[in-house]
N, C-alpha and C positions, 0 to 999 in steps of 0.2 A: 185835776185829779192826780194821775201820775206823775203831769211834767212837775209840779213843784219837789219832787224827789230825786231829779234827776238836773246835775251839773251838764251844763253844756259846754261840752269843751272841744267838739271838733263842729267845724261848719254850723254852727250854731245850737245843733240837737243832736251830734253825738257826745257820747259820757264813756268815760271810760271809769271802772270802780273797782278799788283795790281791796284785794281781802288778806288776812294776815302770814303771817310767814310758816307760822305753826298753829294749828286748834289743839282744843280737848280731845280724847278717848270718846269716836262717835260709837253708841249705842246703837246694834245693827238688828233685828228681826230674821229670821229667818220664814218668819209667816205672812204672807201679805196682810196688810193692814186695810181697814176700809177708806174711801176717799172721802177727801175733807172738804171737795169744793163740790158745784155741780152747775148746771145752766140756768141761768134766770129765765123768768118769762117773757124777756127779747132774745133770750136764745145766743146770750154772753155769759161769761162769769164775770157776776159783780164786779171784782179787781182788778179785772183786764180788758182796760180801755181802748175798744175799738180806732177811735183817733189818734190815740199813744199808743200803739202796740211795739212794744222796747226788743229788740232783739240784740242779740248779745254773742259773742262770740270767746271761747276760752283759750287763752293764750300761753297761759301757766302751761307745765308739763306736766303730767304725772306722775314727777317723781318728786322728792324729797328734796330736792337743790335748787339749784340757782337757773335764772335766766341771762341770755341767752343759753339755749341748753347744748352743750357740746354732745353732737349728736352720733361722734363715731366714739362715744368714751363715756357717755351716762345710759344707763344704770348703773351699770358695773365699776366706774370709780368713784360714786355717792356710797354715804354710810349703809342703804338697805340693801349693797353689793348685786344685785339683780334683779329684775322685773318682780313685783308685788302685786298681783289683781288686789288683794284685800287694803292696802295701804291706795292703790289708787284708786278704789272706790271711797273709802274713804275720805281722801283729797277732795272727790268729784261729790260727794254730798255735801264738806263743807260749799263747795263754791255754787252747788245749786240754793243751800239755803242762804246764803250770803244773796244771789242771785234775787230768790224772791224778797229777803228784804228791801233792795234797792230799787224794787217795780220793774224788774224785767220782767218778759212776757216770755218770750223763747229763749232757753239758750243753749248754744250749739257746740260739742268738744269736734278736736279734729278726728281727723281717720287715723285708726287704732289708736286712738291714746290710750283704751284698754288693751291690755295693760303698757303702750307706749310704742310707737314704729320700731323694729331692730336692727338700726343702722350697724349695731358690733356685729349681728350675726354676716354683714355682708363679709367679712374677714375671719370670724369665728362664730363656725358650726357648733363650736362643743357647745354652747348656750342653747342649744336647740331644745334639749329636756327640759330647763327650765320656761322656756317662751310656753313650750305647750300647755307645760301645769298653769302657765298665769295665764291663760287665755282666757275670756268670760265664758261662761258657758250658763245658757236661757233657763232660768229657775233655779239658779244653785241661792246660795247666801249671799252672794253681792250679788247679784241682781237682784234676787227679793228687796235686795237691802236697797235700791236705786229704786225700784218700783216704791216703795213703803217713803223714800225719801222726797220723790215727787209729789205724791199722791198729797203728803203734809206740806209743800210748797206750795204747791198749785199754781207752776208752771207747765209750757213746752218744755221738753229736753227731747233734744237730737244728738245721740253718742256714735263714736265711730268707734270698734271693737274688732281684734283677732279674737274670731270666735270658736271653740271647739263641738263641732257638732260632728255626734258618733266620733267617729276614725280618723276627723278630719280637719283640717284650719279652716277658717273664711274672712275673708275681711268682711266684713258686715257695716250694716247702720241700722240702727233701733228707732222710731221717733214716738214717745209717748205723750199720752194729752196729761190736761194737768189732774185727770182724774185716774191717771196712772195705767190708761188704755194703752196698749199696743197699737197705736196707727198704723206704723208702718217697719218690717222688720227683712230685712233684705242684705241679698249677698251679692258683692263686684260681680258683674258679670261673669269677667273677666282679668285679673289680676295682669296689672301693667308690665310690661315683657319679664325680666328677671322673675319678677314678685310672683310669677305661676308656677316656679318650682316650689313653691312656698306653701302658697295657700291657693286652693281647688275653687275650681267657676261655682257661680252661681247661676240662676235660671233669668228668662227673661220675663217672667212674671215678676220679679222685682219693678221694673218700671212705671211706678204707681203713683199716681196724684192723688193727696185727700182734700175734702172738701173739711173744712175747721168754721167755726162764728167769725172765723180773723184773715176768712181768706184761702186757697189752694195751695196745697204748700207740699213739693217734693223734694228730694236727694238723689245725690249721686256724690262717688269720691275719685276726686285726682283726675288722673289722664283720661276717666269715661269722659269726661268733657270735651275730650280729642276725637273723639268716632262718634260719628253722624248714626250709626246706628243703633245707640246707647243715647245721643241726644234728642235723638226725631223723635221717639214714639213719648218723651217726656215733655219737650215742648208741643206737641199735638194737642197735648191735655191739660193744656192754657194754666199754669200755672202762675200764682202771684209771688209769691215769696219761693224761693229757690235756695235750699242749703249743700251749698258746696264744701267738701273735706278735703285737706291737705295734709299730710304729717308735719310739715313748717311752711311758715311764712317769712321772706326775706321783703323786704322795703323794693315795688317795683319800680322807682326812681331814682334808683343808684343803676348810675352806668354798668353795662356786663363787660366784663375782659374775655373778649373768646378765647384768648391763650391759656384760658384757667378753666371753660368749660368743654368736658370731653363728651359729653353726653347730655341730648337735653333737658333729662330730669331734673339736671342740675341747675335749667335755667330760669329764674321768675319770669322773666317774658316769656317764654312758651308755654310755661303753668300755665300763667292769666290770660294768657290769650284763650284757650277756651272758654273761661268764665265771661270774661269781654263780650268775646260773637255770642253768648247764651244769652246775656242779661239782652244785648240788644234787638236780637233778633226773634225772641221769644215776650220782650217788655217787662221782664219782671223783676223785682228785687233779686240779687245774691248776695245770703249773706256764707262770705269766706272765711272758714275756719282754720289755723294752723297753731302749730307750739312758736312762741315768740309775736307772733304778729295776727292781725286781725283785718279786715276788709268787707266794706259791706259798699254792694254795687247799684246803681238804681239802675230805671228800667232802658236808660239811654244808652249803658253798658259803660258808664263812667263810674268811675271811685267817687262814691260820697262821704266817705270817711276809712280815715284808717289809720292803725296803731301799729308802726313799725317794731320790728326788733329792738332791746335798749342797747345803746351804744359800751357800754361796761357793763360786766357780773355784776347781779344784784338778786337781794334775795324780797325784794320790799315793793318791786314792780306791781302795774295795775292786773289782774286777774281776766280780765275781758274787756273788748269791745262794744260798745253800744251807741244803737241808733235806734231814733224810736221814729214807726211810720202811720200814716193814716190809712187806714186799713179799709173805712170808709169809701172810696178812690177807687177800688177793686173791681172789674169785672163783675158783673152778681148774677147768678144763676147759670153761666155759662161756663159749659164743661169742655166743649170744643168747638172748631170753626173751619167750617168746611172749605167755604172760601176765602184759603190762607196757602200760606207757601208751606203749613204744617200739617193740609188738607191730605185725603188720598190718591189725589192726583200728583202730588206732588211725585209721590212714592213710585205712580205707574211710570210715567215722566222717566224717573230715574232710572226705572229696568228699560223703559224703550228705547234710552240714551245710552245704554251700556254698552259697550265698541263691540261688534258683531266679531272681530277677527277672536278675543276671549274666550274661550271654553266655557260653558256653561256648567261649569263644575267646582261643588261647593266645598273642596280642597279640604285638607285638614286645619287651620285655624282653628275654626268655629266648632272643634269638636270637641264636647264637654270636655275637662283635664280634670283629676282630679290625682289629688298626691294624698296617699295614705300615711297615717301618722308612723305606722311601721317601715315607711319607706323613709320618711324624712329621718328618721335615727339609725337607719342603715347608711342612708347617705352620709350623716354627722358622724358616724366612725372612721366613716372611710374619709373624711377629710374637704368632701364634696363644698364646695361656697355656693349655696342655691342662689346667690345672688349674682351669677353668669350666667353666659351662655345666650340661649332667645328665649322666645317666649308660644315654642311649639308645644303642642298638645300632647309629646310624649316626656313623659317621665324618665329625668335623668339614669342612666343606670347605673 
């Protein structure tokens, strides 16, 4: 079925599939459209092949340039001068229909690549007005227009977005079915140290597994990968396929120079190392999303494929990652397992083990943060780099 559409170019059943450098003028809706697939009577969509289910990951940037993307100087020194939601929705529908031409089944952009991570803003605040106008925001024109574009696909898409809701920023992740359903629509918990002067927590109602024809299949972005208490309550809920978001991907087999890394965001072995302990310790697919590079992890916590960074500016690079899995394989009908290291004993276990000399006191951390959009453009006058400092629950003044 699917596999005769699909090159195998990594370990024998990854594909990697380029799409062009420029499209046409996409024609956008503003109204949602009705869907175009729907479930057979085995409780699949005709197209998408249980035993092939192709997942995919996008590599491209959301902007109008070149790869690798020079991340402390694009947007701002490409011709559309600063962040475009409407131009990157755009991009992102061509590479969704591109997507279902080529028999992908899911595929997955990195975290915020709506409308694009804001490496400049860590140096320059004055960008701050425009980050906010490009933000996505749930039911405007581009999203209709990403809803309306799947729906006619009839894929997965899982996006990672700086989302504006009310007063507010959020990094979010959206994942919709291919009949253009909202499965799952959630905010970081918690934005990774700096990143909370930025963008405001979300709840822990986010930590959600769905059940899909193709398998259990949840998200989480970046450093949640790193706390146990962001990963427990997602691996409890046995999940099969796992989409992980990064804003980049660097090649995790190029040696690090610690003389070069000040901080460990900056380092790919400490990224992946959460993803590693998740895939293994939970059994399940990751597939790794970033700008430049791609990664999809099986359930042993090994790299089964991957499409590094390209060694020179280009503008002609492949568009995604892909590996297609048997979906078949899966756990079936089991939503959790009591006797597992993800059980609720685990969790007592952990509070009985907690060092008695400790205050039993649930400190500020954990206390919802949230930064109002009136506060982020008082800051950006005054000169403020919301990209210092920690990542306490009070609001820079």
């Amino acid at each position: 079925m699917l596999a005769n559409l699909l090159s195998l170019l990594f370990l024998n059943a990854s594909a990697v599939f380029a799409a062009s450098r420029h499209g046409g003028a996409l024609k956008r809706d503003c109204e949602i459209v009705n869907a175009t697939y729907s479930l057979n009577s085995q409780g699949f969509y005709d197209h998408i092949d249980p035993e092939n289910f192709t997942v995919a990951t996008v590599v491209k940037s959301p902007y109008d340039g070149p790869s690798p993307v020079e991340l402390f100087s694009h947007p701002q020194s490409l011709p559309q001068g600063s962040w475009n939601i409407t131009l990157t929705t755009e991009r992102a529908i061509g590479f969704i229909n591109k997507a279902a031409s080529d028999g992908v089944s899911l595929l997955v952009f990195p975290e915020v690549w709506f409308p694009g991570y804001p490496f400049t803003m860590m140096s320059q605040p004055e960008y701050t007005q425009s980050y906010i106008n490009n933000s996505l925001v749930e039911n405007d024109s581009n999203w209709n227009a990403l809803v309306n574009a799947i729906k006619k696909a009839g894929i997965y898409v899982a996006i990672g977005a700086s989302e504006r809701i009310g007063d507010k920023l959020h990094m979010s992740q959206v994942f919709w079915s291919p009949e253009g359903e909202t499965l799952i629509h959630r905010q970081k918990l918690r934005a990774s140290e700096f990143e909370r002067n930025l963008w405001s927590d979300g709840t822990v109602d986010g930590f959600k597994v769905v059940a899909t024809p193709y398998g259990r299949i949840g998200l989480l972005e970046c450093w949640e990968h790193l706390h146990t208490q962001m990963t427990f309550p997602m691996q409890a809920q046995l999940e099969d396929i796992h989409i992980a978001m990064y804003p980049n991907i660097k090649s995790p087999y190029i040696p690090e120079d610690p003389d070069t890394i000040s901080h460990p965001f900056s380092s790919m072995a400490v990224n992946m190392a959460g993803v590693h302990i998740y895939s293994a310790t939970a059994k399940v697919w990751s597939v790794v999303a970033g700008m430049d590079g791609g990664i999809i992890m099986n359930p042993v916590g090994v790299i089964q494929a991957l499409l590094p960074p390209p060694t020179n500016e280009t503008y002609d690079g492949p568009t995604y990652l892909a590996y297609s899995i048997n979906t078949t394989t899966f756990r079936q009908n089991r939503t959790y397992e009591i006797n597992s290291q993800f059980g609720f004993g685990s969790v007592l276990e952990m509070l009985q083990s907690y060092p008695s000399y400790i205050p039993k006191d649930t400190g500020t951390f954990i206390l919802k943060k949230s930064v109002f959009i009136s506060d982020l453009l008082r800051l950006a006058k005054k000169g403020v780099k919301y990209f210092s400092g920690d990542d306490t629950a009070e609001v820079p003044l």
